[in-house]
mmCIF entry with sequence, helices, sheets and N, C-alpha, C, O atoms, coordinates in Angstrom:
data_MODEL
# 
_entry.id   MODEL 
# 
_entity.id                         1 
_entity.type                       polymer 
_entity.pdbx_number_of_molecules   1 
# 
_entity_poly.entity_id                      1 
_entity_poly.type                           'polypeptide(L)' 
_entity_poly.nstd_linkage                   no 
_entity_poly.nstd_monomer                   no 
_entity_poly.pdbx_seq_one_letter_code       
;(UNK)(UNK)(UNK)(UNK)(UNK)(UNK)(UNK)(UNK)(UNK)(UNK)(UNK)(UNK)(UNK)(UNK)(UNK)(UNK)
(UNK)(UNK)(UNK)(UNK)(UNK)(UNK)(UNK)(UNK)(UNK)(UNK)(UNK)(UNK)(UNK)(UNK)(UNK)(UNK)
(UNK)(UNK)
;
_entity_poly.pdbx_seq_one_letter_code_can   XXXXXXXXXXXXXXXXXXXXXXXXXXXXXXXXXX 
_entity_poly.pdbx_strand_id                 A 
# 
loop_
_entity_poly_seq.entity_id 
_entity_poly_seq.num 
_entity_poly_seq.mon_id 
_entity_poly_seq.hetero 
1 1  UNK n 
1 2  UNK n 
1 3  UNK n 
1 4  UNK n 
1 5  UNK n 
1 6  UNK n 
1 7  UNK n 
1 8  UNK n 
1 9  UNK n 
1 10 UNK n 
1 11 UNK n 
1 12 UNK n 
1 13 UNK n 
1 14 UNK n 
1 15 UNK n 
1 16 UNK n 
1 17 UNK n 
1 18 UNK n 
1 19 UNK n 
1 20 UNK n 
1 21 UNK n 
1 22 UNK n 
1 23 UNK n 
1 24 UNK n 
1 25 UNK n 
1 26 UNK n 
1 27 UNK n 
1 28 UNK n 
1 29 UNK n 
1 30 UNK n 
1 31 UNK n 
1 32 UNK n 
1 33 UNK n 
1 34 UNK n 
# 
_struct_asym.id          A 
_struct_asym.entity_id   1 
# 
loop_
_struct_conf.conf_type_id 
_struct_conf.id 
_struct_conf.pdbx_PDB_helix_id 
_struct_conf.beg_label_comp_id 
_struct_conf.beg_label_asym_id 
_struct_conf.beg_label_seq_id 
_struct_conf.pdbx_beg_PDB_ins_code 
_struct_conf.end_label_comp_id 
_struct_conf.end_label_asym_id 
_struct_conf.end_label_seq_id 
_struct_conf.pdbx_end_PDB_ins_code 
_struct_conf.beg_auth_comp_id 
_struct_conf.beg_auth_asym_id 
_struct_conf.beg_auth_seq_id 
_struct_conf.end_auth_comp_id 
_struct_conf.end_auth_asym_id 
_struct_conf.end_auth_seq_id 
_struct_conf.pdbx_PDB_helix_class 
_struct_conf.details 
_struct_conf.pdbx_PDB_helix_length 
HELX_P HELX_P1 AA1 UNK A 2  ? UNK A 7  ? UNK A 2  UNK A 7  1 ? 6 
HELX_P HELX_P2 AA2 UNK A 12 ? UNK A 20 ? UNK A 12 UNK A 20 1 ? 9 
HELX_P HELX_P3 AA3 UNK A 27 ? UNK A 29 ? UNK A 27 UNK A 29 5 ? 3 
# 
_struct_conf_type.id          HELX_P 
_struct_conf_type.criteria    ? 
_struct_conf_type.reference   ? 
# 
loop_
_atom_site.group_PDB 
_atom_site.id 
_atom_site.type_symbol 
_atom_site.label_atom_id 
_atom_site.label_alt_id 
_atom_site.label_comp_id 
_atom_site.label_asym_id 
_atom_site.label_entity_id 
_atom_site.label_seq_id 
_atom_site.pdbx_PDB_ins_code 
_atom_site.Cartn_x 
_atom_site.Cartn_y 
_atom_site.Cartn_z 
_atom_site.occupancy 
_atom_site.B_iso_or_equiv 
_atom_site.pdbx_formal_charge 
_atom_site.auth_seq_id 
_atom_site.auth_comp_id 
_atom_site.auth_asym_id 
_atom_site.auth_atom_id 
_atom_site.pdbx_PDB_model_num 
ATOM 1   N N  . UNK A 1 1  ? 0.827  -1.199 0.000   1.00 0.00 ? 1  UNK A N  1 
ATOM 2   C CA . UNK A 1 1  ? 0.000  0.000  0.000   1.00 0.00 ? 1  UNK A CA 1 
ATOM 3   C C  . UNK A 1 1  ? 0.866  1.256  0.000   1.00 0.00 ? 1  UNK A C  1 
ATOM 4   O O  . UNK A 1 1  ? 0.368  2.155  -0.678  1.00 0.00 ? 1  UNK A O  1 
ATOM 5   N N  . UNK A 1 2  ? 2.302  1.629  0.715   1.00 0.00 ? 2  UNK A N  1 
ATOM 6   C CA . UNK A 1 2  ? 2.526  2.741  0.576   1.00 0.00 ? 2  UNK A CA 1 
ATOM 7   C C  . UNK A 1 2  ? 3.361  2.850  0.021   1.00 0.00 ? 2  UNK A C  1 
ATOM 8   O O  . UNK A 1 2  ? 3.946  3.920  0.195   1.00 0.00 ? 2  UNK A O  1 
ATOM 9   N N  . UNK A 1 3  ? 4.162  1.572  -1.296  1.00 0.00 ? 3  UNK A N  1 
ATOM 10  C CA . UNK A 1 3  ? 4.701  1.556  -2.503  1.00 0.00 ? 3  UNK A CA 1 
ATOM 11  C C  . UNK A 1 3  ? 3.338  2.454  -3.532  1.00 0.00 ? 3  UNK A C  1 
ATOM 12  O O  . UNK A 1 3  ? 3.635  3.495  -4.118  1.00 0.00 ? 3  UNK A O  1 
ATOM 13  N N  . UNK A 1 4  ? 1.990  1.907  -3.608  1.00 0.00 ? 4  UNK A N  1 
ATOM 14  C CA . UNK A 1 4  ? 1.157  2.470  -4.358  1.00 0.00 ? 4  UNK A CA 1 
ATOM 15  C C  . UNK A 1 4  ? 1.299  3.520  -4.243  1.00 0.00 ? 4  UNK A C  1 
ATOM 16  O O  . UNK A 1 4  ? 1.645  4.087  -5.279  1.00 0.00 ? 4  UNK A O  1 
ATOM 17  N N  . UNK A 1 5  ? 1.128  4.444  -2.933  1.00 0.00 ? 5  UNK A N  1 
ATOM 18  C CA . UNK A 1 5  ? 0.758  6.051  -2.591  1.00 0.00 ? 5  UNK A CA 1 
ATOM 19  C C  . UNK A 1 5  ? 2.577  6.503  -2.894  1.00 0.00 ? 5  UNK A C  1 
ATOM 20  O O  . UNK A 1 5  ? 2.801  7.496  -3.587  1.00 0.00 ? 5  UNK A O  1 
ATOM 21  N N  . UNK A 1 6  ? 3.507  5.860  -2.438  1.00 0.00 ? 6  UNK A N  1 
ATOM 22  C CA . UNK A 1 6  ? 4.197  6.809  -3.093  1.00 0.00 ? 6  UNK A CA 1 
ATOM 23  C C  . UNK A 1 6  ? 4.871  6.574  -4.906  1.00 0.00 ? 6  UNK A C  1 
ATOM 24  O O  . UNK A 1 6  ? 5.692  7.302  -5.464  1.00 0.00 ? 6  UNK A O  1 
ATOM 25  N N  . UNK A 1 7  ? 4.264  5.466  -5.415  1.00 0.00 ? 7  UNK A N  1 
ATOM 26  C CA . UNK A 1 7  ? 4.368  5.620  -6.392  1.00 0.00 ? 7  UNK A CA 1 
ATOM 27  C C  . UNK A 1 7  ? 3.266  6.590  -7.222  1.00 0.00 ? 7  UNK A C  1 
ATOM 28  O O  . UNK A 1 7  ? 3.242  7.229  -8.274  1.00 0.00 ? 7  UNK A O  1 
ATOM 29  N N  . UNK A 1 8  ? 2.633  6.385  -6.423  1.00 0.00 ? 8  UNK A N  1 
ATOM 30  C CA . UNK A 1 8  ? 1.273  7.552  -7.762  1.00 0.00 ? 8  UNK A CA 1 
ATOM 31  C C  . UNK A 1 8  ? 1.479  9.022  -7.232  1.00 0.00 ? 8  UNK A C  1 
ATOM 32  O O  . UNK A 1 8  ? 0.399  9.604  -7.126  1.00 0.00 ? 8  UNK A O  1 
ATOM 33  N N  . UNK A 1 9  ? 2.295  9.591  -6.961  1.00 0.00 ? 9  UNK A N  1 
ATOM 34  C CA . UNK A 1 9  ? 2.610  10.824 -6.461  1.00 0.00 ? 9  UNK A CA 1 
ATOM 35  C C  . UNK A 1 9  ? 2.863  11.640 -8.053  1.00 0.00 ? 9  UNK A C  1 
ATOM 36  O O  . UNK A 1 9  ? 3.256  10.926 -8.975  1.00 0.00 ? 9  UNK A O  1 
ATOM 37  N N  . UNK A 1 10 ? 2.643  13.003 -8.292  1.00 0.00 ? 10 UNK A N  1 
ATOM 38  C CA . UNK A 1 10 ? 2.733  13.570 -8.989  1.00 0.00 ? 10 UNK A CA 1 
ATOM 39  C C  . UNK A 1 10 ? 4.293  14.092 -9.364  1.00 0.00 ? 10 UNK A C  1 
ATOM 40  O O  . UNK A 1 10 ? 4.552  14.651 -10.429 1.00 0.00 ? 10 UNK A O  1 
ATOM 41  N N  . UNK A 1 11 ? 5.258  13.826 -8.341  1.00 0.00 ? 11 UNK A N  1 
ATOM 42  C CA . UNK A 1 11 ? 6.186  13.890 -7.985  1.00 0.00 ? 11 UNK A CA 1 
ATOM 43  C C  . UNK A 1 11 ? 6.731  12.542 -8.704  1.00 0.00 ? 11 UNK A C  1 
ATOM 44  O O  . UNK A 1 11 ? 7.192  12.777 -9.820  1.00 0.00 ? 11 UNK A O  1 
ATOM 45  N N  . UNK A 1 12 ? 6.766  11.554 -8.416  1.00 0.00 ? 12 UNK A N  1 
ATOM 46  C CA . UNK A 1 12 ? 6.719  10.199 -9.128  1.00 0.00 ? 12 UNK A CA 1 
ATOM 47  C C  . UNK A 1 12 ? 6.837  10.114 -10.938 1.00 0.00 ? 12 UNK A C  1 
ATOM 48  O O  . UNK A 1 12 ? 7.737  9.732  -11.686 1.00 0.00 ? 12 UNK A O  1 
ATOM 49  N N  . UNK A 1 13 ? 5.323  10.726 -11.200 1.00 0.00 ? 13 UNK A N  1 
ATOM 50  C CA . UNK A 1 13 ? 5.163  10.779 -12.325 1.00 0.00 ? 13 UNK A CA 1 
ATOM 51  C C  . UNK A 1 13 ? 6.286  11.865 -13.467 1.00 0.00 ? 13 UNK A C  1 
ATOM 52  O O  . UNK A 1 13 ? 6.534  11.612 -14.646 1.00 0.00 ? 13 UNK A O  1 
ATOM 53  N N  . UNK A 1 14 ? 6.845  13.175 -12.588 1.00 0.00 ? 14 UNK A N  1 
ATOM 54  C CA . UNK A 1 14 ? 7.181  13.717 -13.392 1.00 0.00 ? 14 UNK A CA 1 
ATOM 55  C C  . UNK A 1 14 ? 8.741  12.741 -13.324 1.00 0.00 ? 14 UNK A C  1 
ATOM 56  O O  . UNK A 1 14 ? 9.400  12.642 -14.359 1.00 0.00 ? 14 UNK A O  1 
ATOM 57  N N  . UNK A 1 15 ? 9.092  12.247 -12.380 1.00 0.00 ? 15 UNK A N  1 
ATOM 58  C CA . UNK A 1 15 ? 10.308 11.220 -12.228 1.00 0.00 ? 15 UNK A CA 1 
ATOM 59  C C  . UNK A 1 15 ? 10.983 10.366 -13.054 1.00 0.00 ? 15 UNK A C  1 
ATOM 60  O O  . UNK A 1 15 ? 12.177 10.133 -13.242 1.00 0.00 ? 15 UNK A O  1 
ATOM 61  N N  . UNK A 1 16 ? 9.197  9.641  -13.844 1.00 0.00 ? 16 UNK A N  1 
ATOM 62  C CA . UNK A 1 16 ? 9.082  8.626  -15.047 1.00 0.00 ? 16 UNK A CA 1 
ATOM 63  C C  . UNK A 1 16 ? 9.238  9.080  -15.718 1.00 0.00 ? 16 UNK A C  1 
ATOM 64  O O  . UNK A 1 16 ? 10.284 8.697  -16.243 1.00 0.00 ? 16 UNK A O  1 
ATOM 65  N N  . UNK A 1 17 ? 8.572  10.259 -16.467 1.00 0.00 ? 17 UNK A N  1 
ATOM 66  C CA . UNK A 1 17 ? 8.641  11.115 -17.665 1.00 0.00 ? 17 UNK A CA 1 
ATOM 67  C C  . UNK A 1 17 ? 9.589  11.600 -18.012 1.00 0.00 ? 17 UNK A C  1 
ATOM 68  O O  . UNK A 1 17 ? 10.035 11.512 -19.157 1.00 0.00 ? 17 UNK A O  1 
ATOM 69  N N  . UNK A 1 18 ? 10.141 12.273 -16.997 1.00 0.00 ? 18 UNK A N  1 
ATOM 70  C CA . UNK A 1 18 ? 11.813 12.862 -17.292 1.00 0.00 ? 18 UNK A CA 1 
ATOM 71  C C  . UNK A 1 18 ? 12.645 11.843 -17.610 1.00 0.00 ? 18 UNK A C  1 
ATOM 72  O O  . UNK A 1 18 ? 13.407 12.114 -18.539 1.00 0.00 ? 18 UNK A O  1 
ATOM 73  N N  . UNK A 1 19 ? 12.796 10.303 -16.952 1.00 0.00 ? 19 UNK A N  1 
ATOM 74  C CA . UNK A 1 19 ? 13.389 9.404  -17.139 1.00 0.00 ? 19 UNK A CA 1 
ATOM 75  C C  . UNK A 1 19 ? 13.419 8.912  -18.503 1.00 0.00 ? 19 UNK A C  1 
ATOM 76  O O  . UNK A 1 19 ? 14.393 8.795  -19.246 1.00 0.00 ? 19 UNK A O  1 
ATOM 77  N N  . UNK A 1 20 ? 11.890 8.574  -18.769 1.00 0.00 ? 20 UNK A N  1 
ATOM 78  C CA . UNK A 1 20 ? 11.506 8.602  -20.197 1.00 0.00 ? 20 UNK A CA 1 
ATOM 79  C C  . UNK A 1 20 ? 11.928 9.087  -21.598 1.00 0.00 ? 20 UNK A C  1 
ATOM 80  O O  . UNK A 1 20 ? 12.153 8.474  -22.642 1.00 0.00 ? 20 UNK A O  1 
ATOM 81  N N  . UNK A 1 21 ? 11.967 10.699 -21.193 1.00 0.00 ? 21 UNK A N  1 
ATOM 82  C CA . UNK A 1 21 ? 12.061 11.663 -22.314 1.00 0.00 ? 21 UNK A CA 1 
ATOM 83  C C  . UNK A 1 21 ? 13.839 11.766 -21.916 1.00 0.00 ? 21 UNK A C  1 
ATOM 84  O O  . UNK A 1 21 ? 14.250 12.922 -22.014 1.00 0.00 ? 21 UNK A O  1 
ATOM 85  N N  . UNK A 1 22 ? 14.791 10.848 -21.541 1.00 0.00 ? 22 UNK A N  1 
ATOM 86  C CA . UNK A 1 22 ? 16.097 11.414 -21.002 1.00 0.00 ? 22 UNK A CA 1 
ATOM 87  C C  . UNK A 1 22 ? 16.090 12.823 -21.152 1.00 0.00 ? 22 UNK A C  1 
ATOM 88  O O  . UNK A 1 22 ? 16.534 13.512 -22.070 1.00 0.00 ? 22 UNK A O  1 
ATOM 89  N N  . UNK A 1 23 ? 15.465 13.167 -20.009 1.00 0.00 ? 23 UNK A N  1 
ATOM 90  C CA . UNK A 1 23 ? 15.562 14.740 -19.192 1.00 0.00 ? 23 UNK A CA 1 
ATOM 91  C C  . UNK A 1 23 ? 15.945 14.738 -18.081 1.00 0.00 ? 23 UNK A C  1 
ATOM 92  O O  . UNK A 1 23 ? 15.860 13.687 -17.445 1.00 0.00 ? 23 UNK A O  1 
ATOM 93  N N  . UNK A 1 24 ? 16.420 15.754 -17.554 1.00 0.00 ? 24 UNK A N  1 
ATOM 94  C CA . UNK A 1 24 ? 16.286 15.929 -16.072 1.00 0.00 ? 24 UNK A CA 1 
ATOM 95  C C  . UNK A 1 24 ? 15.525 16.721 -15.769 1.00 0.00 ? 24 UNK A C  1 
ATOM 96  O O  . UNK A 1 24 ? 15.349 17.822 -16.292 1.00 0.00 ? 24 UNK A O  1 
ATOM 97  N N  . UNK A 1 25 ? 14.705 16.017 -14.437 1.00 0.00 ? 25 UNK A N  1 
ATOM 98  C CA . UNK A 1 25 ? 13.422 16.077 -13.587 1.00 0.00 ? 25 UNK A CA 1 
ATOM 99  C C  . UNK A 1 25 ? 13.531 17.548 -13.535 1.00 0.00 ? 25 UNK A C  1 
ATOM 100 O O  . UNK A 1 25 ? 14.593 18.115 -13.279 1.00 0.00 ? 25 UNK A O  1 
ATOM 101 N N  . UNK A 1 26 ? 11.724 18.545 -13.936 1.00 0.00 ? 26 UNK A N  1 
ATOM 102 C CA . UNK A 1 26 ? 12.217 19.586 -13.101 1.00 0.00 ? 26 UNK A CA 1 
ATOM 103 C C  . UNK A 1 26 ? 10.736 19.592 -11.691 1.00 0.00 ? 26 UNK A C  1 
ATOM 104 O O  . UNK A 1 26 ? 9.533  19.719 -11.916 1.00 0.00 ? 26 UNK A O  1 
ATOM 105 N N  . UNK A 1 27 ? 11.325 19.435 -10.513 1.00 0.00 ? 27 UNK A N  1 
ATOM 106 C CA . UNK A 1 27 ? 10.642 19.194 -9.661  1.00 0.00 ? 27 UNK A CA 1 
ATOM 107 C C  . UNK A 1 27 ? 9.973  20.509 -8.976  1.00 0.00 ? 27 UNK A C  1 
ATOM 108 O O  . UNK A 1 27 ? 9.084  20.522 -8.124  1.00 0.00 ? 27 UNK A O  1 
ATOM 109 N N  . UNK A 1 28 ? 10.727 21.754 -9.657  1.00 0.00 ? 28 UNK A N  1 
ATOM 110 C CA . UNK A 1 28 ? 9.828  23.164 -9.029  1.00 0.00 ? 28 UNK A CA 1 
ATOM 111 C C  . UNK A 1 28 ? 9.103  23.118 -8.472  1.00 0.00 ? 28 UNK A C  1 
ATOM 112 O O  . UNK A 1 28 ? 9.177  23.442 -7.287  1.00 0.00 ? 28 UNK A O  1 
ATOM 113 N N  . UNK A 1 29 ? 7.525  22.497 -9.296  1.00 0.00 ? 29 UNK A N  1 
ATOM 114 C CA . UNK A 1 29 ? 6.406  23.100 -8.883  1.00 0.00 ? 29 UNK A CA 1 
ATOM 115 C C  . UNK A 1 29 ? 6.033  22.226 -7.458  1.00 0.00 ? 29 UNK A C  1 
ATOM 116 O O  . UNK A 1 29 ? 5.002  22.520 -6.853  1.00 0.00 ? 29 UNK A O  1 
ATOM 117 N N  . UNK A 1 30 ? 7.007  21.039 -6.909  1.00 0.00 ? 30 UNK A N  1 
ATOM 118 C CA . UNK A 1 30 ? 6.619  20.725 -5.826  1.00 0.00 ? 30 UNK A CA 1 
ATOM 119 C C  . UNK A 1 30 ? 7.392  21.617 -4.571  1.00 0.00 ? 30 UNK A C  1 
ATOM 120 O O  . UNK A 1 30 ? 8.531  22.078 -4.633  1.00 0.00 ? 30 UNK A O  1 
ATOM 121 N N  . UNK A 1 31 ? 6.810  21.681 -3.868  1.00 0.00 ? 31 UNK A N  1 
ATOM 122 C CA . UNK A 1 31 ? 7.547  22.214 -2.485  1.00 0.00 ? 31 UNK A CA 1 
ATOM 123 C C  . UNK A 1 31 ? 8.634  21.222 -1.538  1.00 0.00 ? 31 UNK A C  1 
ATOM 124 O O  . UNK A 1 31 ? 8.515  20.004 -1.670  1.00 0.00 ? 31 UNK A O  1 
ATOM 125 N N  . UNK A 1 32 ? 9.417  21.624 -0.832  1.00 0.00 ? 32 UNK A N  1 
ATOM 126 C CA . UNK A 1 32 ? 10.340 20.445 -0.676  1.00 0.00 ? 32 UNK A CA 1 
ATOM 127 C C  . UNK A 1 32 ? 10.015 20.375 1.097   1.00 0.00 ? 32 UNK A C  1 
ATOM 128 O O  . UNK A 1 32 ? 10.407 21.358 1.724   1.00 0.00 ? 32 UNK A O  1 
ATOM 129 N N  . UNK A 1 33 ? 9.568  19.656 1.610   1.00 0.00 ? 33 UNK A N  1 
ATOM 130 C CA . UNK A 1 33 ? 9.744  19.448 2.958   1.00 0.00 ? 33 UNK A CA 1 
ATOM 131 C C  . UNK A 1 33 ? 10.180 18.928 3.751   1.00 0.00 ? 33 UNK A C  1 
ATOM 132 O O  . UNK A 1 33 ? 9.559  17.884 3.950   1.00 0.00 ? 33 UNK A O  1 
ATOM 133 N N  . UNK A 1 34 ? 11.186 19.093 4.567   1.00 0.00 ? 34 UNK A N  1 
ATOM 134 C CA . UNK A 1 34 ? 11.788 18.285 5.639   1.00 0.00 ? 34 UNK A CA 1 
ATOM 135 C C  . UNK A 1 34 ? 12.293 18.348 6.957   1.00 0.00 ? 34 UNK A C  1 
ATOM 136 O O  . UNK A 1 34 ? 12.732 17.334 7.499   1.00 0.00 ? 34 UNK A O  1 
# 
């Protein structure tokens, strides 16, 4: 279950895509918290 939730993260997705398109990730529009 929290392989699912953190795989379906929007964060995730742009992860794949960038991977995909050999880009690097641009993660801006998330906020970073820690």
């Amino acid at each position: 279950e929290a392989t699912r939730l953190a795989y379906g993260t929007d964060e995730a997705a742009e992860g794949r895509e960038s991977f995909l398109e050999k880009r690097d990730p641009d993660w801006s529009p998330f906020p970073w918290y820690y």
